[in-house]
C-alpha positions as CSV (number, residue, x, y, z in Angstrom):
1,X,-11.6,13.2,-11.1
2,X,-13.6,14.6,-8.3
3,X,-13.7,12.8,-4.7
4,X,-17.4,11.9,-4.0
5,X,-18.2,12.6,-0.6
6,X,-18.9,8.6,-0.1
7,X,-15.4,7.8,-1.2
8,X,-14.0,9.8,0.8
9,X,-15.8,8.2,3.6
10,X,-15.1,4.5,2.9
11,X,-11.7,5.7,2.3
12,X,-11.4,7.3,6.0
13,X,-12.9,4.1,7.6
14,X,-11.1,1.8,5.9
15,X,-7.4,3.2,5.6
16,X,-6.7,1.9,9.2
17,X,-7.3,-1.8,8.7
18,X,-5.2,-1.5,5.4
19,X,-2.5,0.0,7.3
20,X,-2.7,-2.9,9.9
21,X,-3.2,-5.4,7.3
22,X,-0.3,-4.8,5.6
23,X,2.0,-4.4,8.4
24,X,1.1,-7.6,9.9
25,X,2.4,-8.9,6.5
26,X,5.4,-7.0,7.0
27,X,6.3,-7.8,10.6
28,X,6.1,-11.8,9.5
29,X,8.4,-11.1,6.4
30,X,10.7,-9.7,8.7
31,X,10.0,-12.4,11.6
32,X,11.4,-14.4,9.2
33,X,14.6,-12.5,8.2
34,X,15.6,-12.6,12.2
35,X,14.7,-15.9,12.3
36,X,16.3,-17.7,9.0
37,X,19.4,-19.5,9.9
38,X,21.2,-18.4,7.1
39,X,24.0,-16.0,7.1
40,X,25.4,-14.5,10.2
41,X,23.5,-12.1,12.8
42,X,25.2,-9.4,11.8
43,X,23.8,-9.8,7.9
44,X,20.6,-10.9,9.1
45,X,20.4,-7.3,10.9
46,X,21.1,-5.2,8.1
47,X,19.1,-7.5,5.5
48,X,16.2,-6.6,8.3
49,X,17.1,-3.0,8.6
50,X,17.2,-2.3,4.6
51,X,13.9,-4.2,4.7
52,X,12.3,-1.9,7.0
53,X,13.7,1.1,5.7
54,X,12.0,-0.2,2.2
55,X,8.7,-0.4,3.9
56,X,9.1,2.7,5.7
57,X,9.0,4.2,2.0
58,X,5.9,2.4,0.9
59,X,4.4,3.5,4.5
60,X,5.0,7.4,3.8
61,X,4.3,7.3,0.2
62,X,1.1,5.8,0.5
63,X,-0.6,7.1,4.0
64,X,1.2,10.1,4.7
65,X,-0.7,12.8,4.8
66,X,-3.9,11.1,5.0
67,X,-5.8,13.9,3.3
68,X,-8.6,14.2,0.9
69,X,-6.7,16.0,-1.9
70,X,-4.0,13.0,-2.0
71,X,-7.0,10.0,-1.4
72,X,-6.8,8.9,-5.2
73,X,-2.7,9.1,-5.4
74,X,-3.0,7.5,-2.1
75,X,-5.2,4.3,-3.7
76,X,-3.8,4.0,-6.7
77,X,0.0,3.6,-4.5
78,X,-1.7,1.4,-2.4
79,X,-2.9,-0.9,-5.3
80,X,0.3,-0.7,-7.1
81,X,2.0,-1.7,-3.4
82,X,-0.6,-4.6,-3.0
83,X,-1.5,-2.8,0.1
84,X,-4.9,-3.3,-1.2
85,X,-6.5,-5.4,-4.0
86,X,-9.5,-5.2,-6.4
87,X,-11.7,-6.6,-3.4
88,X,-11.1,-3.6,-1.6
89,X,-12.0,-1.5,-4.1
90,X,-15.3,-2.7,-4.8
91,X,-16.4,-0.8,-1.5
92,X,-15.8,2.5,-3.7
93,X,-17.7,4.3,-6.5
94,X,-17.5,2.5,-10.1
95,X,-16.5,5.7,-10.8
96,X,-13.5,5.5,-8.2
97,X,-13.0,2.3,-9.6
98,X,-12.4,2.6,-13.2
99,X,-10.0,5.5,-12.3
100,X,-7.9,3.6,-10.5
101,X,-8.1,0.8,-13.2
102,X,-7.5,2.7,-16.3
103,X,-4.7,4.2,-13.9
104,X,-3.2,1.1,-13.6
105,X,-3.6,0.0,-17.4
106,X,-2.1,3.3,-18.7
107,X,0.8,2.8,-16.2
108,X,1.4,-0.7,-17.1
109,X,1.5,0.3,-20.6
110,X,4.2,2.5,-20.4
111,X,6.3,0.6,-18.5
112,X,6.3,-2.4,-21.4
């Protein structure tokens, strides 16, 4: 599939907010893991630290690089992440759209 030139554009102003979005999530899920009383400091610290190595993953994979040529990967991980939902794609192309979705729906049927 081609990028549209509008995609790409909604796509550039929008990637930020998703980013920040996300990791606001993040930071409160691991808030929590400092916080919960449960275990010792010590395994608190390293339950955190796999945590945020996990998200460091999902971070890379799915912004890094923030190019053009990688924008559809880049939605289609970011959908599968919940990074973003079918809400934020309606701001896209129904062609950009159904991509992602038959993307999705192929995956999901392999996997079963």
């Amino acid at each position: 599939m081609k990028t549209r030139e509008s995609d790409w554009k909604v796509y550039r102003k929008r990637v930020p907010d998703w980013r920040e979005r996300y990791l606001d999530r993040k930071n409160q899920e691991i808030i929590e893991l400092l916080t919960d009383r449960e275990g010792t400091p010590t395994e608190r610290f390293w339950k955190t630290l796999k945590k945020m190595k996990e998200e460091k993953h999902t971070l890379v994979e799915c912004f890094d690089p923030h190019t053009r040529s990688r924008m559809l990967i880049s939605l289609f991980l970011m959908h599968r992440h919940g990074i973003i939902d079918d809400a934020d794609l309606k701001e896209f192309s129904t062609e950009l759209q159904e991509w992602i979705r038959t993307s999705i729906s192929s995956l999901d049927c392999m996997s079963e």
